[in-house]
C-alpha positions as a Markdown table, in Angstrom:
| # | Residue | x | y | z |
|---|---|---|---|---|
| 1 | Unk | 0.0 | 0.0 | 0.0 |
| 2 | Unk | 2.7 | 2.4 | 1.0 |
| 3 | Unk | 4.6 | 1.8 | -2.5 |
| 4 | Unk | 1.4 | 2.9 | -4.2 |
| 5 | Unk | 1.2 | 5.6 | -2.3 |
| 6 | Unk | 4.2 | 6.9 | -3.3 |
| 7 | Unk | 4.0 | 5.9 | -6.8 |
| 8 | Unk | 0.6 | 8.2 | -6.8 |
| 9 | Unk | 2.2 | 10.9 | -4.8 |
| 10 | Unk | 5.3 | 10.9 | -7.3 |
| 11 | Unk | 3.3 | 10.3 | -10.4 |
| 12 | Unk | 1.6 | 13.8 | -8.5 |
| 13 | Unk | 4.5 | 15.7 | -8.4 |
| 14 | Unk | 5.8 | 15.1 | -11.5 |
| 15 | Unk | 2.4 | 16.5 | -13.1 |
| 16 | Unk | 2.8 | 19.5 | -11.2 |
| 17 | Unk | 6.7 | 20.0 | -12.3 |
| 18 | Unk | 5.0 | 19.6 | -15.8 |
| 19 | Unk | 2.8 | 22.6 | -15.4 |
| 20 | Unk | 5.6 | 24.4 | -13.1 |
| 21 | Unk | 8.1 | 24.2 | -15.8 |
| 22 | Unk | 5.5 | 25.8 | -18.4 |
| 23 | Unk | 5.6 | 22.0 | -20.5 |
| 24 | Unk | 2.5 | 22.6 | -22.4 |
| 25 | Unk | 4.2 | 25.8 | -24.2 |
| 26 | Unk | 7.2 | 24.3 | -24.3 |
| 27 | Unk | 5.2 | 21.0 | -26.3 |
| 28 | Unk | 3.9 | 23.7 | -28.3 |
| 29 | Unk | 7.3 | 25.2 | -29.4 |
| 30 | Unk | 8.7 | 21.3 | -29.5 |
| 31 | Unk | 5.8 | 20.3 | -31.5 |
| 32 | Unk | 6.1 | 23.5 | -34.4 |
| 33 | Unk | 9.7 | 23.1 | -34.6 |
| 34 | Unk | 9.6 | 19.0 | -34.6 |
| 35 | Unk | 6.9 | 19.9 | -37.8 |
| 36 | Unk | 8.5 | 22.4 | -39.4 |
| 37 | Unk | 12.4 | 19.5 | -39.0 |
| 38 | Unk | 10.2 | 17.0 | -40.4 |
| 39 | Unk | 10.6 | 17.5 | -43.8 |
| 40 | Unk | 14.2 | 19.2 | -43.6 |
| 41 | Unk | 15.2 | 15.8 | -42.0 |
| 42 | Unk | 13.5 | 13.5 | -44.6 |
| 43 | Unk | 15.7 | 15.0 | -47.0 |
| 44 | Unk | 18.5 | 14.5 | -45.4 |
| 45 | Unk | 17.7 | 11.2 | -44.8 |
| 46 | Unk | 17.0 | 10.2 | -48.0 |
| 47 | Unk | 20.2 | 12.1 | -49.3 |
| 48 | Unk | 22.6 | 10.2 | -46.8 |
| 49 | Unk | 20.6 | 6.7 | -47.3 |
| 50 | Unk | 21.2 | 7.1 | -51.6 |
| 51 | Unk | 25.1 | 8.7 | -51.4 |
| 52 | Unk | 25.8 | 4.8 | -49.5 |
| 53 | Unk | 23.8 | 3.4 | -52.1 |
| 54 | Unk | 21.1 | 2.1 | -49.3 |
| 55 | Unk | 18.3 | 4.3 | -51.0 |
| 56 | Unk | 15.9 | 1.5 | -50.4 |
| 57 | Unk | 16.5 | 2.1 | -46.3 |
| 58 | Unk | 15.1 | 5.7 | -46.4 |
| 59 | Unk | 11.8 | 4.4 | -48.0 |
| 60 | Unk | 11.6 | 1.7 | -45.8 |
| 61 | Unk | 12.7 | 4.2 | -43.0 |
| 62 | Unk | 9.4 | 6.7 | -44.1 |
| 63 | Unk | 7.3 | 3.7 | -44.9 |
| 64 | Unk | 7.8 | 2.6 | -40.8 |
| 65 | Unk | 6.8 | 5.7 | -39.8 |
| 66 | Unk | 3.5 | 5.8 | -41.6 |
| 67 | Unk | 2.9 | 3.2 | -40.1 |
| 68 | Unk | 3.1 | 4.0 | -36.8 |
| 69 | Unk | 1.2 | 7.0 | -36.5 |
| 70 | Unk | -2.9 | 7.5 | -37.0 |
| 71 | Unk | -3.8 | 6.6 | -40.2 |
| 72 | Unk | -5.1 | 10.4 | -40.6 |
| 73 | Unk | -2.2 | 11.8 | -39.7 |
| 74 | Unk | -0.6 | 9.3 | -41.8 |
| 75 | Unk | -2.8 | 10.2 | -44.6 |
| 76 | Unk | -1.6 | 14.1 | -44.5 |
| 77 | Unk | 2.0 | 13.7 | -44.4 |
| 78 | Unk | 2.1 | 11.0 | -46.7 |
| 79 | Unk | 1.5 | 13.3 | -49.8 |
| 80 | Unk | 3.7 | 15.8 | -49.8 |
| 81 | Unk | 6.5 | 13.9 | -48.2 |
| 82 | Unk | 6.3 | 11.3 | -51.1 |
| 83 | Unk | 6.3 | 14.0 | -53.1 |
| 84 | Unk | 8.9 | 15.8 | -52.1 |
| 85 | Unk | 11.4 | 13.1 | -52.1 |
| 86 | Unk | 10.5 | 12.5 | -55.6 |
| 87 | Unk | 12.0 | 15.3 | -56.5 |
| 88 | Unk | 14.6 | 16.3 | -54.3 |
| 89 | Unk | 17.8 | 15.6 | -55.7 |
| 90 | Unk | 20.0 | 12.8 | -54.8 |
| 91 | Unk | 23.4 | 14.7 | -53.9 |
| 92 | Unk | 24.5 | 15.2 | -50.2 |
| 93 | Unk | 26.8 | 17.9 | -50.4 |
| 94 | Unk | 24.2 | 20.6 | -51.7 |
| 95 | Unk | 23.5 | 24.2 | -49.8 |
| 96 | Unk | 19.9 | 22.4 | -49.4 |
| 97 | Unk | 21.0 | 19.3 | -47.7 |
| 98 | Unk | 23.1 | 21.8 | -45.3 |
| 99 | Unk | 19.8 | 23.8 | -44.8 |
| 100 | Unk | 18.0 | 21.1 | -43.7 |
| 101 | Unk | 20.7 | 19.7 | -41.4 |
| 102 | Unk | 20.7 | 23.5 | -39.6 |
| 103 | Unk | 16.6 | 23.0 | -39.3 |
| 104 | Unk | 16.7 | 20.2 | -38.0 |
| 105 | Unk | 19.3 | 21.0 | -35.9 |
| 106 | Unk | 16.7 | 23.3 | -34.3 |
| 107 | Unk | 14.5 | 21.5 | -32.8 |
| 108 | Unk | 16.8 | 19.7 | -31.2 |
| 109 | Unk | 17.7 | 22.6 | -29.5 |
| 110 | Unk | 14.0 | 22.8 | -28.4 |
| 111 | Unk | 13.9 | 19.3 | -26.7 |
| 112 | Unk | 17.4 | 20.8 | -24.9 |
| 113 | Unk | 15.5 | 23.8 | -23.9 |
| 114 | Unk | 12.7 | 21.4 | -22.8 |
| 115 | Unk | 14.6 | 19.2 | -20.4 |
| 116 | Unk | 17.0 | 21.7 | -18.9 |
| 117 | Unk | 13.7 | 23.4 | -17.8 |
| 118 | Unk | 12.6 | 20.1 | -15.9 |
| 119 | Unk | 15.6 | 20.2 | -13.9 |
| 120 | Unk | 14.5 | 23.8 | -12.6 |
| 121 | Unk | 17.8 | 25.5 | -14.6 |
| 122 | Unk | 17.9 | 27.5 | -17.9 |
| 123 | Unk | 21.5 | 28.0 | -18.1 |
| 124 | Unk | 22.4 | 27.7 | -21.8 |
| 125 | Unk | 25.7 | 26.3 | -23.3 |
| 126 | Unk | 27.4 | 28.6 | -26.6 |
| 127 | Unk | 25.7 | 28.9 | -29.0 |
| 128 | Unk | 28.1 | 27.5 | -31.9 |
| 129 | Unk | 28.5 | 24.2 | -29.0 |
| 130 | Unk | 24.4 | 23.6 | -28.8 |
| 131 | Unk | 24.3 | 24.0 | -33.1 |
| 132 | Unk | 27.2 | 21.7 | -33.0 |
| 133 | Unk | 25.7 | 18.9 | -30.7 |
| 134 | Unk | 22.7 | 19.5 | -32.6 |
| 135 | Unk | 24.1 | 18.7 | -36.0 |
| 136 | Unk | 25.8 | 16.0 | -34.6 |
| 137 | Unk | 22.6 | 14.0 | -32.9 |
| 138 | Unk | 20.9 | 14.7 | -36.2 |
| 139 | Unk | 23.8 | 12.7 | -38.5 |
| 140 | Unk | 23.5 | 10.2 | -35.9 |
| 141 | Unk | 20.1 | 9.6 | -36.1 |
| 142 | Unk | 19.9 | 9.6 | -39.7 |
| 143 | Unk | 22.4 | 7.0 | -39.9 |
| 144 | Unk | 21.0 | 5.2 | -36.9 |
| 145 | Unk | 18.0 | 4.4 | -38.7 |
| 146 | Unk | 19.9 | 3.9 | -42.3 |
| 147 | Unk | 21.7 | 1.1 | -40.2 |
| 148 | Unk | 18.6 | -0.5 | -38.8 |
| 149 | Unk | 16.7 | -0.4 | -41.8 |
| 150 | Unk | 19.2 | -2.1 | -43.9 |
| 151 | Unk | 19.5 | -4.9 | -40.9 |
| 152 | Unk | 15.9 | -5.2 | -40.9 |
| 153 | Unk | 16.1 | -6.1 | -45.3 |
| 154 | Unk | 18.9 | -8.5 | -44.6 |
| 155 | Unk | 17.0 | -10.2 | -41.0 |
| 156 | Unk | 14.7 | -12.0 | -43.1 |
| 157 | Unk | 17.0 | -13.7 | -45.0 |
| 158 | Unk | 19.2 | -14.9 | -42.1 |
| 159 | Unk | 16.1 | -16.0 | -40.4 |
| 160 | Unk | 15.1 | -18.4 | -43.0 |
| 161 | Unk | 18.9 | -19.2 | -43.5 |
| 162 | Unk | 18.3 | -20.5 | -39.3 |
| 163 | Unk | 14.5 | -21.9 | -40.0 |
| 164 | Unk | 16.3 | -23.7 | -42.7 |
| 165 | Unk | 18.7 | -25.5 | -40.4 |
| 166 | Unk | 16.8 | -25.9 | -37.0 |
| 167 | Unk | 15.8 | -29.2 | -36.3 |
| 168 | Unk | 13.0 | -27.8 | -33.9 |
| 169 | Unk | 9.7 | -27.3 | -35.3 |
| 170 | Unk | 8.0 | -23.8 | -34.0 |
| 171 | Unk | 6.0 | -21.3 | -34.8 |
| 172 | Unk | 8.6 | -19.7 | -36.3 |
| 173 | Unk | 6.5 | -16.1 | -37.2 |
| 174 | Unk | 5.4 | -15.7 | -33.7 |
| 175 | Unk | 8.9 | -15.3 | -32.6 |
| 176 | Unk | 10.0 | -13.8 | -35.9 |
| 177 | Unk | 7.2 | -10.7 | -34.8 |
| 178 | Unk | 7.9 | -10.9 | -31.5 |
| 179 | Unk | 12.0 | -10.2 | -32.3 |
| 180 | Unk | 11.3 | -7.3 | -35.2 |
| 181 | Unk | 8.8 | -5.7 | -32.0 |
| 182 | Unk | 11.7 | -6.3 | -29.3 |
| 183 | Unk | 14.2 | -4.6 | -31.8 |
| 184 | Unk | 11.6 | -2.0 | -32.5 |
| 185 | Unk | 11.1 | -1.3 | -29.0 |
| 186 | Unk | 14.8 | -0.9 | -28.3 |
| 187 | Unk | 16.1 | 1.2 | -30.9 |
| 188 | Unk | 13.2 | 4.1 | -30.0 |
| 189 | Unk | 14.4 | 3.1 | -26.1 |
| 190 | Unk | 18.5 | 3.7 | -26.8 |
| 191 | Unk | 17.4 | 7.2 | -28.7 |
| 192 | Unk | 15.4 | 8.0 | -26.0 |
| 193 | Unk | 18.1 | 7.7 | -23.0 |
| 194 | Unk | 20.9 | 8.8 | -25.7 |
| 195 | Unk | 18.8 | 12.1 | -25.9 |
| 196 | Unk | 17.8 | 12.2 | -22.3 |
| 197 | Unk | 21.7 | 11.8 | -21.7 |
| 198 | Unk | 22.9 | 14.3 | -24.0 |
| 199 | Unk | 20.6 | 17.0 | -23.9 |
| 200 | Unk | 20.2 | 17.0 | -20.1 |
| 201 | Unk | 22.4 | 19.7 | -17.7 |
| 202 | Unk | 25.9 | 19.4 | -17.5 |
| 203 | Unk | 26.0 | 20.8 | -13.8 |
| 204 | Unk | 24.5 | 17.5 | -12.0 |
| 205 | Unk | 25.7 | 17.0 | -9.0 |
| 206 | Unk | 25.2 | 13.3 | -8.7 |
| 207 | Unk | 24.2 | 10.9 | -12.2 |
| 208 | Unk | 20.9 | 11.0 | -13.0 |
| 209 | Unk | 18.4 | 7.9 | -14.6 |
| 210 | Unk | 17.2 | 8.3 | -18.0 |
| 211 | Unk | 15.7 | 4.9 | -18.5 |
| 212 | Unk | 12.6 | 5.4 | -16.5 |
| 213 | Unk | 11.6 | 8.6 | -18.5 |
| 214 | Unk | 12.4 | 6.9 | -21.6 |
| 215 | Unk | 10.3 | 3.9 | -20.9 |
| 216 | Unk | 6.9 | 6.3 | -19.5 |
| 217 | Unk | 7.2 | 8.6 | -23.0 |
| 218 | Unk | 7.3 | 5.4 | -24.8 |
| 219 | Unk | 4.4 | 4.3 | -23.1 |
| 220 | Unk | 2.6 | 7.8 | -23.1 |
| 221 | Unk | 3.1 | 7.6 | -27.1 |
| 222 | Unk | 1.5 | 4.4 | -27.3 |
| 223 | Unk | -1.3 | 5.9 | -25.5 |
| 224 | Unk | -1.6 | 8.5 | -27.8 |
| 225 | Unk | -1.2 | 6.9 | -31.2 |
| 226 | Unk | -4.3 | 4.9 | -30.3 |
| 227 | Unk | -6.2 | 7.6 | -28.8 |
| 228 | Unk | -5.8 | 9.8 | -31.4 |
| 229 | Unk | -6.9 | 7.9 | -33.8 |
| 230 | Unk | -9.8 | 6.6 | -31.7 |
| 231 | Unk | -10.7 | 10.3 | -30.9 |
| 232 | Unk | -10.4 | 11.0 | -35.1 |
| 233 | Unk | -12.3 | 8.5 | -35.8 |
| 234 | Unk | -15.4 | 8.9 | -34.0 |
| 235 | Unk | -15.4 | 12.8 | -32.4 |
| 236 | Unk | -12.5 | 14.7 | -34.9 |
| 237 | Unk | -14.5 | 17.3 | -37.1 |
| 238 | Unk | -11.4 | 19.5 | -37.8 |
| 239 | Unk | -13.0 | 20.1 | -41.1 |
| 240 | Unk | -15.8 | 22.2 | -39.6 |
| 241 | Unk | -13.8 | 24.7 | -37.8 |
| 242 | Unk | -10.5 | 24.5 | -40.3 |
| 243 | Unk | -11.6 | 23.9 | -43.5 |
| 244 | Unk | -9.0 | 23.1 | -45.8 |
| 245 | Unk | -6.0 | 23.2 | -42.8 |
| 246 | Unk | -7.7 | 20.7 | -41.2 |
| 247 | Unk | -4.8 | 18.0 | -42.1 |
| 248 | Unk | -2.0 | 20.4 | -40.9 |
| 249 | Unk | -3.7 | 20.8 | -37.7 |
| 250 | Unk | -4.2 | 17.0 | -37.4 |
| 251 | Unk | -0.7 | 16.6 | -37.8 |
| 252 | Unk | 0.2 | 19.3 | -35.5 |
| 253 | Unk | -1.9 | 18.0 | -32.8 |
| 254 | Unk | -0.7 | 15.1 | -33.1 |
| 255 | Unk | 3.2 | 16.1 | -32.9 |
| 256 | Unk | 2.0 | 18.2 | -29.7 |
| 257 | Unk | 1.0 | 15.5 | -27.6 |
| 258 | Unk | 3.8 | 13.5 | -28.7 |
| 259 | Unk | 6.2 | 16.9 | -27.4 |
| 260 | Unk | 3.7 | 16.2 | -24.2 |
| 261 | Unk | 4.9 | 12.5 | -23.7 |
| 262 | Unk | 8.9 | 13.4 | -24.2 |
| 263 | Unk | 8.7 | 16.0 | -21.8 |
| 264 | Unk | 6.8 | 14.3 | -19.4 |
| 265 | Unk | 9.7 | 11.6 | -19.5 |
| 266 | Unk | 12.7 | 14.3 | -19.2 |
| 267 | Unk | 10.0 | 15.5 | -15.8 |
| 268 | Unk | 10.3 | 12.0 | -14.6 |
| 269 | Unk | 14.1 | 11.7 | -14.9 |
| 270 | Unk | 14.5 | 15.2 | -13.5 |
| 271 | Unk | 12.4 | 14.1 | -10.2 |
| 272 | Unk | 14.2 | 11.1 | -9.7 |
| 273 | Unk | 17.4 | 12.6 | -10.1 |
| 274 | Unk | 16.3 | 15.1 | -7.4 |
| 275 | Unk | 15.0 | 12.7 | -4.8 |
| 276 | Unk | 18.4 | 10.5 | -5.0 |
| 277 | Unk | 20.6 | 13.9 | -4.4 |
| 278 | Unk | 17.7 | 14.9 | -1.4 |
| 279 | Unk | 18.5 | 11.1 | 0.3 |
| 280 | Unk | 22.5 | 11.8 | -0.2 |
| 281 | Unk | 22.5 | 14.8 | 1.5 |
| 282 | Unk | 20.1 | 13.6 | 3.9 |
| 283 | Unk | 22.5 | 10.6 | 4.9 |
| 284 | Unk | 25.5 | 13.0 | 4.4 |
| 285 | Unk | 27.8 | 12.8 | 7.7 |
| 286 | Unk | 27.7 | 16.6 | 9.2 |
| 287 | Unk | 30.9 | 18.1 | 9.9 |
């Protein structure tokens, strides 16, 4: 009973952080800056993925994340994004590739901005180091995903190389799914801590968690995704009130409660990280 007291109590306070720390505005500046990176990252992913001859990885890469949002929001992006990579050209080292990499860059800075402010700071690092780190996570995720979507074209191919051989009889697609959705499920759990890690305060006393923040915005995005497209389904008329912007306001909705979930996370490693330097000091020996 006491346990789930505190997990209530905790699950409490880190609500009321959320709204301390302004996180609905700052979802709001996350979510326009993550929509306005979108399509400045897709090029660049598509760019990198086709200068290492993996072109196939960036459509496979888009085509995974179609599918995991709500098919309306799916629906809106899918357009102009197919579209768009189309006709963008194919070289790298263009002043548009370089444009998109400093976009993107940007709202990376946001989801800095975001998590410094759950640990009650706003001190900022140079500018020329956050643009820096910020071009860096970007490259890093583009070739993250480049990486795992080429493993994922060659993991069939292996598998039935092992079905092949195995003298065990199974249901071998059950545990096929049940791999791809582990693999899944880690790769979006590493980016998450990675980013927790990097973009977090450099002026912690003591080392913080990231895990637990990363693993409750996974969660929350779940919980979204679904509800989302439950709620679009049977109660979203953003036709009536937005007419013909109805599908960019689906898709910024729905990048504004996804903002919600990350911060939330970054509010839940911030709190831990807080009660673990309140018991040290506590159990400090006085002088």
């Amino acid at each position: 009973m006491k346990k789930i007291l505190a997990f209530v109590k905790f699950n409490i306070k880190t609500i009321a952080n959320f709204n301390k720390h302004d996180g609905m505005v700052m979802a709001g500046h996350l979510a326009f800056l993550g929509m306005l990176s979108l399509f400045p990252f897709i090029i660049f992913l598509v760019s990198l993925a086709g200068t290492f001859g993996q072109s196939s990885a960036g459509t496979d890469a888009l085509a995974a994340m179609f599918e995991s949002m709500p098919p309306d929001v799916a629906s809106v992006l899918r357009g102009p994004i197919e579209q768009m990579v189309s006709t963008s050209g194919k070289g790298i080292m263009t002043f548009s590739i370089i444009g998109a990499l400093w976009v993107s860059s940007s709202a990376i800075d946001a989801a800095r901005l975001a998590i410094v402010r759950s640990y009650s700071t706003v001190s900022r690092r140079p500018y020329l180091r956050r643009r820096a780190e910020g071009l860096l996570l970007v490259i890093l995720s583009a070739s993250s995903i480049i990486l795992g979507m080429t493993a994922l074209v060659f993991g069939p191919v292996i598998w039935q190389t092992i079905i092949k051989y195995s003298p065990i009889n199974a249901d071998w697609n059950f545990l096929w799914n049940l791999i791809r959705l582990s693999v899944s499920f880690s790769l979006i759990f590493g980016a998450l801590c990675l980013a927790y890690f990097i973009l977090r305060p450099r002026s912690l006393k003591i080392p913080g968690p990231v895990a637990p923040g990363a693993i409750a915005a996974i969660i929350l995005w779940m919980i979204v995704a679904n509800g989302f497209s439950i709620y679009l389904k049977y109660f979203g008329n953003y036709d009536v009130t937005y007419g013909s912007l109805a599908g960019a306001i689906i898709a910024l909705v729905f990048f504004y409660f996804i903002s919600a979930g990350f911060i939330i996370g970054a509010e839940i490693n911030a709190a831990l990280y807080h009660e673990r330097l309140e018991k040290l000091e506590k159990n400090k020996p006085s002088d």
